[in-house]
Legacy VTK file of the C-alpha trace (Angstrom):
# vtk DataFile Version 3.0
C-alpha trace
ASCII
DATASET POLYDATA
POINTS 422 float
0.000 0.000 0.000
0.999 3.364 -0.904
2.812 5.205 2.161
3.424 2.000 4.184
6.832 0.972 5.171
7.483 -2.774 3.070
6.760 -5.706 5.950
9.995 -6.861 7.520
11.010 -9.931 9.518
13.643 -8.509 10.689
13.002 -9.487 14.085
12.026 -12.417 13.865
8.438 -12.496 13.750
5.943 -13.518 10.961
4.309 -10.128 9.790
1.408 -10.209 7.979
-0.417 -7.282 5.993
-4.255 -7.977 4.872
-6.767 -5.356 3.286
-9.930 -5.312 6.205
-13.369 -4.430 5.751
-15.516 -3.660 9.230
-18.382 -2.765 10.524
-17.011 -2.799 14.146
-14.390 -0.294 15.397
-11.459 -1.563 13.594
-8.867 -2.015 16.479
-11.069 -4.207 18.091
-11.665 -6.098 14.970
-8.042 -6.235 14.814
-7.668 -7.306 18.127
-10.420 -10.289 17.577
-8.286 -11.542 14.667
-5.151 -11.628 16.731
-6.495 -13.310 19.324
-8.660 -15.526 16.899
-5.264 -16.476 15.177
-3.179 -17.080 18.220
-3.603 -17.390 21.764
-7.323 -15.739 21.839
-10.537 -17.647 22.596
-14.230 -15.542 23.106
-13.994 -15.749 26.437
-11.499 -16.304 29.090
-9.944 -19.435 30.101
-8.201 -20.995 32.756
-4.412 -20.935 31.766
-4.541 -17.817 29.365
-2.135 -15.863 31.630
-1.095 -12.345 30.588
2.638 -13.631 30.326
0.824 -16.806 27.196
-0.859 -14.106 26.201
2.666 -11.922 25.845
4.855 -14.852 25.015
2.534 -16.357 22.257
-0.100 -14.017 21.269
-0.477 -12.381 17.628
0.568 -8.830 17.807
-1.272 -6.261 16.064
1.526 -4.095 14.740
-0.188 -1.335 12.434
-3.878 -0.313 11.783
-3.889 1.847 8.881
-7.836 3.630 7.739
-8.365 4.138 4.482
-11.999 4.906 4.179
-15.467 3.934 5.224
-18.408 2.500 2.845
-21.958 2.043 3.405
-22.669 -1.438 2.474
-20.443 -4.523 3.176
-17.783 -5.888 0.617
-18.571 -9.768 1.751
-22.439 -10.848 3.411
-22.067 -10.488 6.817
-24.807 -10.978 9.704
-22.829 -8.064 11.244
-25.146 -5.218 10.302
-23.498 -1.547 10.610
-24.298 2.177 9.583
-21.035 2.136 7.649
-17.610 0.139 6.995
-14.433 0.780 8.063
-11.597 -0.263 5.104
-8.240 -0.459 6.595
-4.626 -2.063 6.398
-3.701 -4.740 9.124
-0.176 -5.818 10.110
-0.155 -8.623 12.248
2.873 -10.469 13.912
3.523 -13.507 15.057
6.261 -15.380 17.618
7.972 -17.933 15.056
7.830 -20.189 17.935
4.106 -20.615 17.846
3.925 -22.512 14.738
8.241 -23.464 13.847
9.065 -24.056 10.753
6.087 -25.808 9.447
4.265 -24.058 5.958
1.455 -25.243 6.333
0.791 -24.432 9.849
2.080 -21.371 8.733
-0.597 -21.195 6.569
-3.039 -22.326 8.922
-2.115 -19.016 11.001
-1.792 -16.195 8.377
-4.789 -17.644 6.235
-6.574 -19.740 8.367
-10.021 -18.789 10.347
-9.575 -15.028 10.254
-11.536 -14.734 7.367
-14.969 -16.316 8.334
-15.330 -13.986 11.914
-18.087 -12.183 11.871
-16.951 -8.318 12.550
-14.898 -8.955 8.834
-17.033 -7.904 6.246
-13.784 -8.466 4.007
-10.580 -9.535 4.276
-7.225 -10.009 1.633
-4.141 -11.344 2.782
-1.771 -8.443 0.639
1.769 -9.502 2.160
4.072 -12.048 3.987
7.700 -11.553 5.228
9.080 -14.374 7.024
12.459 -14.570 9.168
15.577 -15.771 8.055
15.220 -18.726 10.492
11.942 -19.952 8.360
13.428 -19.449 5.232
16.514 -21.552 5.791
14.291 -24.592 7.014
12.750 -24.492 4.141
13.869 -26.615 0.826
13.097 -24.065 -1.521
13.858 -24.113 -5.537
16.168 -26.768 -6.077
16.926 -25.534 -9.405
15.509 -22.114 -10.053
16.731 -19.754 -12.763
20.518 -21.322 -12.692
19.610 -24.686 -12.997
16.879 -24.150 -15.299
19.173 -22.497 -17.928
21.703 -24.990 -17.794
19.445 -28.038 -18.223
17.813 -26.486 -20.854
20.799 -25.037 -22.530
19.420 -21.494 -22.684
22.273 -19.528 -21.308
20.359 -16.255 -21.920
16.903 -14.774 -23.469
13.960 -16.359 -22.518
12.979 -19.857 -22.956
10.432 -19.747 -25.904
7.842 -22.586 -25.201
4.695 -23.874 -26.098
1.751 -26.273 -24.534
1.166 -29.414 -25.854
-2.799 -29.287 -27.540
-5.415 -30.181 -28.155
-5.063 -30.183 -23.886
-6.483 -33.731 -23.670
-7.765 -36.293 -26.698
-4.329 -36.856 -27.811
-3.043 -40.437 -27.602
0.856 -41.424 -26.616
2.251 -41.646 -29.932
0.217 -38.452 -31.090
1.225 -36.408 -28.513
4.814 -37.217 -29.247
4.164 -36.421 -33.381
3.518 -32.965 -31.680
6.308 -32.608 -29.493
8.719 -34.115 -32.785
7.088 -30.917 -34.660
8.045 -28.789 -32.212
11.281 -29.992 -31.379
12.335 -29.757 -34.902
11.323 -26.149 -34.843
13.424 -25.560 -32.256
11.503 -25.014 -29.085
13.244 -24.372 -25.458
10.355 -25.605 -23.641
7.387 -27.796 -23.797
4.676 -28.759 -20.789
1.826 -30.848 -20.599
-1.517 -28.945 -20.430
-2.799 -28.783 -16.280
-5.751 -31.247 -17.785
-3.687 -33.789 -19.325
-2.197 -36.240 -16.461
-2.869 -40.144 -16.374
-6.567 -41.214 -18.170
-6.928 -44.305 -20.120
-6.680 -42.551 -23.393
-3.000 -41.391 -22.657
-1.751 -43.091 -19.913
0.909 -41.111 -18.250
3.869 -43.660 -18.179
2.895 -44.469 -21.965
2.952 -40.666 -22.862
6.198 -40.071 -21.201
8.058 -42.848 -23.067
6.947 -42.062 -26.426
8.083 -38.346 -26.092
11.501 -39.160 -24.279
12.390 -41.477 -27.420
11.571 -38.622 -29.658
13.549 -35.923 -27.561
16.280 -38.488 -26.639
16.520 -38.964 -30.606
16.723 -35.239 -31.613
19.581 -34.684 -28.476
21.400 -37.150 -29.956
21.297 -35.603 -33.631
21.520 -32.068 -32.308
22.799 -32.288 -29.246
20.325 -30.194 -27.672
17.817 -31.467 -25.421
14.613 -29.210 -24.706
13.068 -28.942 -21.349
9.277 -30.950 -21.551
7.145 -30.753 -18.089
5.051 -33.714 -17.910
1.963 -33.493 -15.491
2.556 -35.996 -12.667
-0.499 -34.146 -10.391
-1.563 -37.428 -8.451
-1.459 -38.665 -4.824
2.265 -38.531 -2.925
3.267 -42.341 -4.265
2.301 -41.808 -7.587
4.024 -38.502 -7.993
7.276 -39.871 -6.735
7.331 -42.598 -9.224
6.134 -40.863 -11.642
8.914 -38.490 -11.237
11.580 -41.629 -11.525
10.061 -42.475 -14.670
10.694 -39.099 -16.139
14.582 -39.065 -14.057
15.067 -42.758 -16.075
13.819 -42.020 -19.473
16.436 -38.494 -19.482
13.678 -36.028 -18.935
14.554 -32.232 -17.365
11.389 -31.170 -15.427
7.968 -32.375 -13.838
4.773 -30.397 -13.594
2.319 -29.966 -10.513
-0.719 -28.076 -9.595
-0.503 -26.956 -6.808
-3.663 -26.383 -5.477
-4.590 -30.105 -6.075
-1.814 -31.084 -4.381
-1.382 -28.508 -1.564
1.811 -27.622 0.360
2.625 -31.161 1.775
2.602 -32.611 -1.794
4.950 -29.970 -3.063
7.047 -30.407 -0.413
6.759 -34.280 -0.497
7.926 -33.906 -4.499
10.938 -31.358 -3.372
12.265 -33.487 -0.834
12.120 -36.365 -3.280
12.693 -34.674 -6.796
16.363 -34.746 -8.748
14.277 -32.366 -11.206
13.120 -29.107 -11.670
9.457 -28.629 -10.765
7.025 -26.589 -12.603
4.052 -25.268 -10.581
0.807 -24.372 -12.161
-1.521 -22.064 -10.663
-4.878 -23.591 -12.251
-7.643 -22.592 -9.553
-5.922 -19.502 -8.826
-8.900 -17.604 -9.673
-10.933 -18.779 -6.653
-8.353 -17.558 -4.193
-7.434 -13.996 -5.794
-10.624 -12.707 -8.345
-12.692 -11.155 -5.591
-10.964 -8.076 -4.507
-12.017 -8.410 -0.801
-11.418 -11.644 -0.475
-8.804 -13.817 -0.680
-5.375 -13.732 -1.492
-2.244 -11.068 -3.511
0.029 -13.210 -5.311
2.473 -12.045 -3.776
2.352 -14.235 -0.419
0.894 -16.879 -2.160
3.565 -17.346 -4.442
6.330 -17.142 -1.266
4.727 -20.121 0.294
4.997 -22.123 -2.759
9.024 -21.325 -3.176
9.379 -22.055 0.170
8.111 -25.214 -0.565
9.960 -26.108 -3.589
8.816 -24.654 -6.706
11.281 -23.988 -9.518
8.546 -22.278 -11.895
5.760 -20.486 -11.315
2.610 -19.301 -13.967
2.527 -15.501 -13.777
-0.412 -15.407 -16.403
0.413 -12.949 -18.940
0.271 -9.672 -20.611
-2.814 -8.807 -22.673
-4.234 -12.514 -21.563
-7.193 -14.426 -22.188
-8.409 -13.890 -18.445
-9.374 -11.414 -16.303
-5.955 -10.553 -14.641
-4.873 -7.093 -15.579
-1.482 -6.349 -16.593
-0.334 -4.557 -14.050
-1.151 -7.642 -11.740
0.555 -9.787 -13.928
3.807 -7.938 -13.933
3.214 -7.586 -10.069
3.016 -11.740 -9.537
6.509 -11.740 -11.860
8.044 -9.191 -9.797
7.044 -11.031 -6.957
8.553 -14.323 -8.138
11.425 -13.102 -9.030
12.094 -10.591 -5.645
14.560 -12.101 -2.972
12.590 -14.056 0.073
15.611 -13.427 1.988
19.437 -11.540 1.022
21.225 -14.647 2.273
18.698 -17.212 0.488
17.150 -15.476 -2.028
15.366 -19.149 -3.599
14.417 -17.198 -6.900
12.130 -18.841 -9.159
11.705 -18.445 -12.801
8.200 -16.742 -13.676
6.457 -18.615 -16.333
4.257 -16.517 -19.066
1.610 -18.017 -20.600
-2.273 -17.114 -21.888
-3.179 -16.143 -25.889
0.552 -15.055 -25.954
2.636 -13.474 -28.997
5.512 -11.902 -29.866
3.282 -8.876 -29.286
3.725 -9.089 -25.288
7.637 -9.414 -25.674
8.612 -5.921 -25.991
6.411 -4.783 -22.546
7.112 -7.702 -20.438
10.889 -7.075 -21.044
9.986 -2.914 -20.472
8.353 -3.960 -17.346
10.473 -6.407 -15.670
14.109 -5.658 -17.092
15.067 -8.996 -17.489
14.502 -12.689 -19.759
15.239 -14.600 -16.946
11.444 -16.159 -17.776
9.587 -18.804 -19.783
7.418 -17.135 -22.757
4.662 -19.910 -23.168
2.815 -19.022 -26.345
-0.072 -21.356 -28.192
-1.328 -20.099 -31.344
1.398 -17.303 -31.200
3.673 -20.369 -32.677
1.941 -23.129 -33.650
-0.450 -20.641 -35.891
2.461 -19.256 -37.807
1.664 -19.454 -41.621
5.490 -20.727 -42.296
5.000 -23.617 -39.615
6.057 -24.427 -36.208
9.923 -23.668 -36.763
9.112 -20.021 -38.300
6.803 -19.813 -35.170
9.853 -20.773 -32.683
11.712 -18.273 -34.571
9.059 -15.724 -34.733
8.994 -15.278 -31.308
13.072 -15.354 -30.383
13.121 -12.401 -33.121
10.600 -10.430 -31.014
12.186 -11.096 -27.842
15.349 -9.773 -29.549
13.644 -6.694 -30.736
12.585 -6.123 -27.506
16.287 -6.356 -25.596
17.582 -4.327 -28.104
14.944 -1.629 -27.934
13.703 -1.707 -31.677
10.355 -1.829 -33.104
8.822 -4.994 -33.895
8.186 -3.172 -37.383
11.579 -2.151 -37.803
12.922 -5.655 -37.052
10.894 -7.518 -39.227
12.536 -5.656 -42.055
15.141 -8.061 -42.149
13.263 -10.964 -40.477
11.068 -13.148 -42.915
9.549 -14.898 -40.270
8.572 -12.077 -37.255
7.033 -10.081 -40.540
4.849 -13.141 -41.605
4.317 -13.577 -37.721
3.020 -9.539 -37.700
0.210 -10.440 -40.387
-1.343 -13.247 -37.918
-0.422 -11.913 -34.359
LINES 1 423
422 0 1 2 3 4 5 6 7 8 9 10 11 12 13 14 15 16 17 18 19 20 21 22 23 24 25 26 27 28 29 30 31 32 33 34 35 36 37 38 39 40 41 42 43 44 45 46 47 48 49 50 51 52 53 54 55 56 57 58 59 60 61 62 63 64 65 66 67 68 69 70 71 72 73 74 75 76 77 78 79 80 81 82 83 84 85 86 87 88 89 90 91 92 93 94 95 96 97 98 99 100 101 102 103 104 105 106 107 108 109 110 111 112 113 114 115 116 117 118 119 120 121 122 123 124 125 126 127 128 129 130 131 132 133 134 135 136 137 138 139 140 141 142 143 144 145 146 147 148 149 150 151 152 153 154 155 156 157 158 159 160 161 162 163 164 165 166 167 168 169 170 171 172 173 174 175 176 177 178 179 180 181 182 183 184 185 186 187 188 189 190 191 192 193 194 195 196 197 198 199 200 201 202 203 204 205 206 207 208 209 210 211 212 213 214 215 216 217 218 219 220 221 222 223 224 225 226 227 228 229 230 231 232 233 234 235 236 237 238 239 240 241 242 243 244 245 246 247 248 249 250 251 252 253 254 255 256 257 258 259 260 261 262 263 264 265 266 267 268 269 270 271 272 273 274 275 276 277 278 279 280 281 282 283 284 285 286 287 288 289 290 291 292 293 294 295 296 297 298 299 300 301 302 303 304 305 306 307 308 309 310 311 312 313 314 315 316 317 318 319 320 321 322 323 324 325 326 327 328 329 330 331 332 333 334 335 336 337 338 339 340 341 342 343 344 345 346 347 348 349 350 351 352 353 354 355 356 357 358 359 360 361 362 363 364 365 366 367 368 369 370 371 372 373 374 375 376 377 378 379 380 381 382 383 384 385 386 387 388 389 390 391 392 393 394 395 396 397 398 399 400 401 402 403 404 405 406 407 408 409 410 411 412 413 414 415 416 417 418 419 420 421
């Protein structure tokens, strides 16, 4: 928020800062939610002492107004003549919870939001201490490693979903990833819907592409990155990550809310491979404004945990996200967690995108250290798949080098057929 010092863990603590909505005086609300996420019950109880209560309780640290409304954000059985909209920072003794995410989660996201004096609620920040963040596994391979399997040493890494998202058998779905690895492409992933059903079994699917990407390493020596969907239960996860490890393959694929923090962490702690964590569901936790979650802590929890990649959406997308939120939830993924640990991930762009978006996601973020996931924006190239890879690398070079898309495609057959279709 505008004006507000950045939250700090400086001391140790959790902090916390959410967007409230009221219709009770706010510092007691504020007070009901500390209490309600700590040491607090509605009424007093025998061993609640003033030093638990000092030792263990939720502090409230900041209660910031920024207005009043006359009707509730969120039903609420609460009735008032008006709402108070504020900013809460909250605090926490690390020793209430240790290093556990999803107890931690439990406490910063956990029963706060149903009370009845909050007529809305949006968790906008976490900062954690140093002592959280180095119990934590975090990206095993991040940006680094990510480059360096994929032997992309700089620029983005231009990729592409595998469609139609589910239909496709085995041996079909590797025809398409042949296609595109003959055109060139960094980076391929399973669609979020495609995982293990009877029409492309997952073991069956990863085979037939390994043989075809094994085959075109061994030609070219160049190996691209594919991210096969191994959402399942714990067990099946893990093996199906040794099936990928055994057949050569570079990188797995999760969602994340299917699998919550415990899976993620169960793949980290078990996984020789990058992961790739998909957002799908995202919508649910973040598309009400007074409800809900920023990206921005979300997205910590989630590196903590292990995640190597993380969907950012993208500029100019096919959903509701503006842009400015998109370039917000990069930003965010790519921002330190800590100076000593940073655990950086690599933001992944993706959603009806083009060579159109390269030129203001570079302006905006300053960097290609980022996978540029387009659809259509390669595989409907006129020229074909390989003038669709190379469509897009020509716009991402256009856009480093601060020239025109126009002005590039003078000399650039492909990004000037790409210009008629984009």
């Amino acid at each position: 928020m505008t004006g507000l010092p950045a939250l700090s863990a400086a001391d140790g603590r959790v902090h916390a800062r959410y967007w409230l909505e009221t219709g009770d005086n706010p510092e007691r609300t504020a007070a009901v939610i500390a209490g309600e996420q700590s040491s607090g019950t509605f009424t007093a109880v025998p061993g609640e002492t003033p030093a638990l209560k000092e030792r263990s309780g939720a502090r409230v640290e900041r209660v910031h107004v920024l207005g009043r409304v006359s009707t509730p954000s969120l039903p609420t059985r609460q009735r008032a003549a008006s709402y108070t909209q504020c900013v809460l920072d909250l605090s926490w003794p690390l020793a209430n919870f240790g290093v556990s995410l999803p107890n931690l989660m439990a406490t910063v996201a956990g029963n706060l939001f149903e009370l009845r004096q909050v007529s809305g609620l949006r968790l906008l920040d976490l900062a954690v201490p140093q002592a959280f963040v180095d119990g934590c596994p975090g990206p095993a391979f991040g940006i680094a490693g990510t480059r360096a399997l994929a032997g992309v040493a700089r620029g983005p890494l231009v990729g592409t979903i595998v469609k139609p998202s589910v239909g496709l058998s085995p041996a079909e779905t590797a025809e398409t990833v042949r296609a595109l690895v003959a055109g060139g492409i960094d980076f391929i992933k399973d669609d979020e819907l495609q995982a293990d059903g009877p029409h492309c079994p997952f073991d069956e699917r990863v085979r037939a592409v390994m043989a075809v990407v094994r085959e075109a390493a061994e030609r070219t020596g160049r190996k691209p990155m594919v991210a096969f969907n191994l959402t399942g239960e714990i067990d099946e996860m893990r093996r199906r990550h040794d099936l990928v490890l055994m057949q050569g393959g570079t990188c797995v694929m999760v969602s994340l809310n299917s699998v919550g923090l415990t899976g993620l962490l169960a793949l980290r702690r078990h996984s020789q491979l990058p992961i790739h964590a998909h957002r799908n569901g995202w919508g649910y936790l973040n598309r009400c404004p007074a409800l809900g979650w920023d990206f921005a802590p979300w997205q910590t929890l989630w590196r903590l945990a292990g995640a190597d990649h993380l969907h950012v959406n993208g500029l100019a997308n096919k959903f509701s996200e503006s842009d400015e939120s998109v370039i917000a939830a990069a930003r965010a993924v790519l921002a330190p967690l800590s100076a000593r640990n940073p655990m950086a991930a690599m933001p992944v762009f993706s959603s009806g995108q083009t060579g159109l978006q390269a030129a203001p996601t570079y302006a905006a973020l300053g960097t290609t250290d980022l996978i540029h996931a387009a659809g259509g924006g390669i595989l409907g190239h006129p020229g074909g798949i390989a003038a669709g890879v190379a469509a897009m690398r020509q716009a991402w070079q256009a856009a480093v080098a601060g020239v025109p898309l126009t002005t590039h495609a003078t000399a650039h057959a492909e990004l000037a057929q790409a210009l008629e279709v984009w």
